[in-house]
C-alpha positions in Angstrom: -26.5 -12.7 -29.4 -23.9 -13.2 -26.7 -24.6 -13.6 -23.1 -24.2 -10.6 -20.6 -24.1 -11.7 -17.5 -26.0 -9.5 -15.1 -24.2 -9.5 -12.1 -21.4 -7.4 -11.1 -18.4 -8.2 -9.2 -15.7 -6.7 -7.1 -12.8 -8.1 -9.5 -13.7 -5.8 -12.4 -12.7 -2.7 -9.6 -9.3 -4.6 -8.9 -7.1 -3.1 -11.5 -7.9 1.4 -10.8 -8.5 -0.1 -7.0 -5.5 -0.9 -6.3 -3.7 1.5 -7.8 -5.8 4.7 -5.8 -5.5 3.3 -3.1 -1.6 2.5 -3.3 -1.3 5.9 -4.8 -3.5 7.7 -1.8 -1.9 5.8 1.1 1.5 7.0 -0.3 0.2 10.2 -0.7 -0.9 10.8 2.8 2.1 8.7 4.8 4.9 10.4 2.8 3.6 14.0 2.7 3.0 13.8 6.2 5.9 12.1 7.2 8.0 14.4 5.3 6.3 17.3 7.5 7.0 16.3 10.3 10.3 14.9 9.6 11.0 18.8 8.6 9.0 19.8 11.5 10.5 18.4 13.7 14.0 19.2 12.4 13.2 23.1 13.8 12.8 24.4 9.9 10.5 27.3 9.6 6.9 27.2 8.5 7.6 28.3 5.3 10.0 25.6 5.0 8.3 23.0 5.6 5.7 23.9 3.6 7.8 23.8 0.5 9.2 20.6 1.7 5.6 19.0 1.5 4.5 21.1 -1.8 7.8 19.6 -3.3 7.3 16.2 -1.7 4.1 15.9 -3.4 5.0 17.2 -6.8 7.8 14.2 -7.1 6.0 11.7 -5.4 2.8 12.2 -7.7 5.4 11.7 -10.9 7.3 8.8 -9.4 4.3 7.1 -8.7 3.0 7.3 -11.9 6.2 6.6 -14.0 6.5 3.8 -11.3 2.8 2.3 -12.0 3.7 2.9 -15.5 6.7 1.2 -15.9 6.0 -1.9 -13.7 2.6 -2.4 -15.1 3.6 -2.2 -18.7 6.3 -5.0 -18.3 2.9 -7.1 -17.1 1.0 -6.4 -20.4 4.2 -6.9 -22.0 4.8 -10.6 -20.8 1.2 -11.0 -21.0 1.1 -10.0 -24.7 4.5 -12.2 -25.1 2.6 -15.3 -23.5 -0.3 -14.7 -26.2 1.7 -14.6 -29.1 3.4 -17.9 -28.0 0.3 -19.8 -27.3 -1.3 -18.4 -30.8 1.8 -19.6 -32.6 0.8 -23.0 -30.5 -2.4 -23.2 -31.5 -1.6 -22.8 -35.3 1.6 -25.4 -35.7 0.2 -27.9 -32.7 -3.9 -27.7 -32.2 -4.4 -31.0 -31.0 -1.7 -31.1 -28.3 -3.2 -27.8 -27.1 -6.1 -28.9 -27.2 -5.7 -31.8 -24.9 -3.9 -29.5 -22.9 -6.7 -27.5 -22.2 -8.6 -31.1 -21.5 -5.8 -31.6 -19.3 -7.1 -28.5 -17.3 -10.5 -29.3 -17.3 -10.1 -32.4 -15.8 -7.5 -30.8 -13.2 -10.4 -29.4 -11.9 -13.2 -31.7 -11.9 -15.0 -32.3 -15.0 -15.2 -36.3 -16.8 -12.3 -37.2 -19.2 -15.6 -36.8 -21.9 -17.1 -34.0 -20.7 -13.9 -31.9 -20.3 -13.2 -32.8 -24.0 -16.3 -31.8 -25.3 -16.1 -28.7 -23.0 -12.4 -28.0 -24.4 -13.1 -29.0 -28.2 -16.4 -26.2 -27.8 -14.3 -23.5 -26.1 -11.4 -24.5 -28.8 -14.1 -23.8 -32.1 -15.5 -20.7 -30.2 -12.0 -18.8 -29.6 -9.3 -21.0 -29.3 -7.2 -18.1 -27.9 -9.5 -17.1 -25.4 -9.7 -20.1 -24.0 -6.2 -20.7 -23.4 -5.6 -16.9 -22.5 -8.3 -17.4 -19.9 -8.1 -21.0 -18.6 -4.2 -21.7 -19.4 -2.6 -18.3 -18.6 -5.0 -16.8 -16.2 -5.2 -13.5 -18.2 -8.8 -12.2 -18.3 -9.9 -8.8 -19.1 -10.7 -8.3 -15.3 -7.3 -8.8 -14.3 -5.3 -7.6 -17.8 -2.8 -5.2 -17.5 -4.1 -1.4 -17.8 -0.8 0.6 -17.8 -1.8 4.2 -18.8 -5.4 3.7 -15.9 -3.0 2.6 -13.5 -0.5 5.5 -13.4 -3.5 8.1 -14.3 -5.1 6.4 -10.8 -2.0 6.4 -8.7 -0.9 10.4 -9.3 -4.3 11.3 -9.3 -4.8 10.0 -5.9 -1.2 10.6 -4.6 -1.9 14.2 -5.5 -5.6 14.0 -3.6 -4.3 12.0 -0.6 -1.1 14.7 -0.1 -3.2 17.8 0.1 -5.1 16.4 3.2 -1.3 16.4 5.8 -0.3 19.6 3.2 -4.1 21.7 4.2 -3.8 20.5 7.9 0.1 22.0 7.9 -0.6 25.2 6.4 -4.1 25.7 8.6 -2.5 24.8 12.0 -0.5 27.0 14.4 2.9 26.6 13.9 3.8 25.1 17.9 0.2 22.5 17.1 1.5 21.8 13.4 3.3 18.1 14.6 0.0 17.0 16.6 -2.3 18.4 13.9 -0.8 16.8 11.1 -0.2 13.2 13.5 -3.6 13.4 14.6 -5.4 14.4 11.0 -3.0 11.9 9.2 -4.1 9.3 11.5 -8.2 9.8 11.0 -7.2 10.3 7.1 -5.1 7.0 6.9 -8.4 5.0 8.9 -11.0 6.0 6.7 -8.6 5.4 3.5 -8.4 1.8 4.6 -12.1 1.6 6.0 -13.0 2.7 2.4 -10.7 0.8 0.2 -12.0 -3.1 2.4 -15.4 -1.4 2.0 -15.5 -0.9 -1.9 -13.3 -4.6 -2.0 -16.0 -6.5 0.1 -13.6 -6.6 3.0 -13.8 -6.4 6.6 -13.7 -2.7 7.2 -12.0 -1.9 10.4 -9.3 -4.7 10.1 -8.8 -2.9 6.6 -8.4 0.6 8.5 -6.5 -1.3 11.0 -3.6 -2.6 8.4 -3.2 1.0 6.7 -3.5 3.2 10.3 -0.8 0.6 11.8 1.9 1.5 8.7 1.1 4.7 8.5 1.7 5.4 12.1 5.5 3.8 11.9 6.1 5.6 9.1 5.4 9.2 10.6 7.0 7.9 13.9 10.0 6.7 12.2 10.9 10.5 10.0 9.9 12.2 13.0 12.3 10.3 15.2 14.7 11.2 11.8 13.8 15.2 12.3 14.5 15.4 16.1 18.1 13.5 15.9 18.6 16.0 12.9 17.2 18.7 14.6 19.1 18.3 18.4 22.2 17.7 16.5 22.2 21.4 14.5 21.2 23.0 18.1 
């Protein structure tokens, strides 16, 4: 029976992890910025409504054609690497296998002990060995296209609705300092969260996301007054 070992790590969250919380933190800096670029411009309520509705329609898809695409051409030269290294292990087994000693002795073991170690792994599953130990692909860290575009619209969409409810709920002459001030407690506890489920210091977490977030919304409003003085 094989072993299941009982503890659980962090690393098995890294692959949807990072993803939601790319996709959120997009979500909630570009809707937001892209009200108050608008905003500030002098557009009407209704306008700038649509802009952020629209905003996060098409940032939602790009996100997760973009997760899609870039995460698919890992698995693809992961796959690639696989089918070399199986090809390996069929026409050259002994030089891969003292490769794989090689390694073992890289990082500590006996000349003898990492052979015996790599000759055991080799009659287990040669593959995963190598795949593992050679290649660094593990399941843990193995390339999950369709999870990581599902997890980056998904939370696009969640994290836009936050600057989009604040916009439509607050008076029209508050709507900038609403959406600035919500935007900033959203993008905080994002980041708080996010180091807190990765087993990272929390508030230099919400520190790193606030600080970008913040620049971004300064930046497209600085965008929307030029825009907006100019059409006066």
């Amino acid at each position: 029976m094989p072993y299941r070992h009982p503890e659980r790590h962090r690393t098995d969250r890294i692959g949807w992890l990072r993803a939601a919380v790319l996709g959120a933190n997009d979500g909630i800096v570009s809707t937001a910025s892209l009200i108050m670029g608008v905003a500030a411009a002098d557009a009407g309520h209704k306008a700038v409504l649509v802009a952020g509705v629209a905003g996060r329609v098409a940032g939602a898809m790009s996100m997760a054609a973009g997760e899609y695409v870039s995460v698919h051409s890992q698995a693809d030269t992961e796959k690639a690497d696989l089918e070399k290294e199986k090809q390996e292990l069929a026409t050259e087994p002994e030089a891969e296998l003292k490769e794989l000693t090689g390694i073992y002795v890289h990082r500590g073991l006996d000349a003898e002990l990492a052979r015996t170690v790599a000759e055991q792994l080799t009659a287990n599953d040669a593959l995963a060995a190598h795949a593992r130990d050679e290649l660094g692909i593990s399941e843990a860290f193995s390339a999950r296209p369709v999870q990581a575009a599902l997890s980056s619209a998904a939370s696009f969409s969640v994290g836009a609705v936050l600057p989009l409810s604040v916009a439509w709920l607050a008076p029209v002459e508050l709507m900038i300092p609403s959406v600035a001030g919500s935007t900033a407690f959203f993008l905080a506890l994002l980041g708080g969260v996010a180091a807190h489920t990765g087993g990272a210091e929390i508030l230099k977490g919400a520190s790193r996301v606030l600080a970008w977030g913040v620049l971004a919304m300064a930046a497209t409003y600085l965008v929307g007054s030029l825009f907006g003085v100019a059409s006066a």
